[in-house]
N, C-alpha and C positions, 0 to 999 in steps of 0.2 A: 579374643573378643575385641581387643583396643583397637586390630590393625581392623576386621571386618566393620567397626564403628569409622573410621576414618575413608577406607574403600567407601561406605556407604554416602555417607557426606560429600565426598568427590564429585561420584556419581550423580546426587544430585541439585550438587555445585552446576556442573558440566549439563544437564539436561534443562537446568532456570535458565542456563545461559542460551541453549539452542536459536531460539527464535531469535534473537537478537544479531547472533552471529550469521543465521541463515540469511536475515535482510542484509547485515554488511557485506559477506562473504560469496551470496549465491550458493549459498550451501551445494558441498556435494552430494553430503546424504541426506535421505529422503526426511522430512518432518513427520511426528505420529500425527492423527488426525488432530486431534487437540491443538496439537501446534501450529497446523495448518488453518484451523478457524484463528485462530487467536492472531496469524497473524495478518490472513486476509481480512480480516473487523479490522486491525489497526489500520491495514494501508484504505480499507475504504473509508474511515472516521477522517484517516489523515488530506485525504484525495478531498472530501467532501469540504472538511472545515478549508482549506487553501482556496479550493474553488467558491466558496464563500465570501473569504478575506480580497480574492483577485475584484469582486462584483466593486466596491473602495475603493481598491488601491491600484490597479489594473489600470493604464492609459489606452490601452489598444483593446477599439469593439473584438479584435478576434481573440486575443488574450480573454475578454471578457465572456463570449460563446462558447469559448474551450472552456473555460472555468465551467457553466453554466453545466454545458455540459457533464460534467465530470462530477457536478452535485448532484444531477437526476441521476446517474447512472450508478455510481457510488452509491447511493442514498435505498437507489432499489436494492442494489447489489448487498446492500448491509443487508434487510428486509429477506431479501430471501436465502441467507447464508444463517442467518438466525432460527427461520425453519426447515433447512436441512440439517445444523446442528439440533434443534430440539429433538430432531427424531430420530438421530444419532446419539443423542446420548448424551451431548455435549453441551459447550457454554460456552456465550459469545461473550465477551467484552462490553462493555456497558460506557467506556470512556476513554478517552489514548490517556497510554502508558507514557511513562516518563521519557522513552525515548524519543517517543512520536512528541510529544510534548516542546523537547529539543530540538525536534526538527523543524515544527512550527516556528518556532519564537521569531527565530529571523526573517524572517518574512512579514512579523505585524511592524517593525521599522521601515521596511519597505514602501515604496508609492511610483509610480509612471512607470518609464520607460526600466528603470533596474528593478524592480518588482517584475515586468513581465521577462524581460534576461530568465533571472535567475528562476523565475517559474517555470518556463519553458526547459531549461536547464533541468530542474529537478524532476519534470514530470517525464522527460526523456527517461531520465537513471531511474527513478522510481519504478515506470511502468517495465522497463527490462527486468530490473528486480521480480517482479511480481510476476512475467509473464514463465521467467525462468521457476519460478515457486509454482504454478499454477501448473505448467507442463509436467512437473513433476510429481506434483499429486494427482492428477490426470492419470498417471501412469501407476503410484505407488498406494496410493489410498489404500485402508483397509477397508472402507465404507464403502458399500459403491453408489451410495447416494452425495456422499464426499465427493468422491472420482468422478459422477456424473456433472457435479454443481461445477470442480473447476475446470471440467472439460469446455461446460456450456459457456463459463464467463472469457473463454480466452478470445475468441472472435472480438468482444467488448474491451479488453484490455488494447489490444492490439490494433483497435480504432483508435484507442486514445495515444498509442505511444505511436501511430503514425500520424496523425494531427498534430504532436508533440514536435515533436523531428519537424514537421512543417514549418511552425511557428518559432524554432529555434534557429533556424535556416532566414527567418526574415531578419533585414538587418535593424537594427535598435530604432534607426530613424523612423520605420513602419510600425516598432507597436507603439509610438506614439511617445508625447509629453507628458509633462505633466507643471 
């Protein structure tokens, strides 16, 4: 009874951890649906509020349209991942977790020209992150309104991780002072 108590706890030790390990690692294995909303909510909460924060702190107008961008897009993209989860069954997230939370922070010290660096920097990694999650539930979903929703968003992702890559490719002196 002791050891099956302990197995059990492991187990789901190891499954809280999923999502987290999937954004760090690119996970190999597939996320359940659940974990798939939870963590496309987080990276669009996360994408939005940044694109937000950039509208302040951003010296470069293209820093600033990319931000812009990435709040409508993001912002719809939460909007309809909320009702493909409702009718799956499922449950979106309501506000970033404490990781996303950490991933924010350094960025409200930021202002000019190393604000958009590191923006563009992060929106590179992020958006691979997510396009790598997004093909995979594409693929793996049990839902297939799951599978249809991250099939439909990847075109969108993949506008923004090549604008990304654009804008990380400019040298510092173009996005601007501050």
């Amino acid at each position: 009874m002791g050891r099956k108590s302990i197995l059990t706890g492991l187990i789901c030790c190891a499954l809280g951890g999923l999502p987290a390990t999937a954004q760090k690692m690119g996970a190999a294995t597939a996320m359940s649906d659940q974990q798939f909303i939870d963590f496309a909510a987080q990276t669009d909460m996360t994408e939005a509020h940044l694109g937000q924060a950039a509208a302040n702190q951003a010296a470069s107008q293209e820093v600033k349209d990319f931000a812009q961008m990435l709040v409508t897009d993001h912002t719809n993209d939460y909007t309809q991942l909320g009702t493909i989860a409702t009718k799956a069954g499922l449950t979106v997230p309501k506000g970033l977790d404490a990781q996303h939370d950490k991933m924010v922070a350094p960025f409200e010290k930021l202002k000019g020209a190393a604000f958009d660096h590191r923006f563009a920097r992060e929106m590179v990694l992020g958006h691979t992150k997510a396009i790598a999650e997004y093909k995979r539930e594409a693929q793996d979903a049990q839902n297939p309104d799951v599978k249809a929703y991250a099939n439909q968003a990847l075109p969108t992702l993949e506008k923004h991780l090549q604008a990304a890559k654009d804008l990380e490719k400019k040298p510092a002196a173009k996005h601007g002072k501050m």
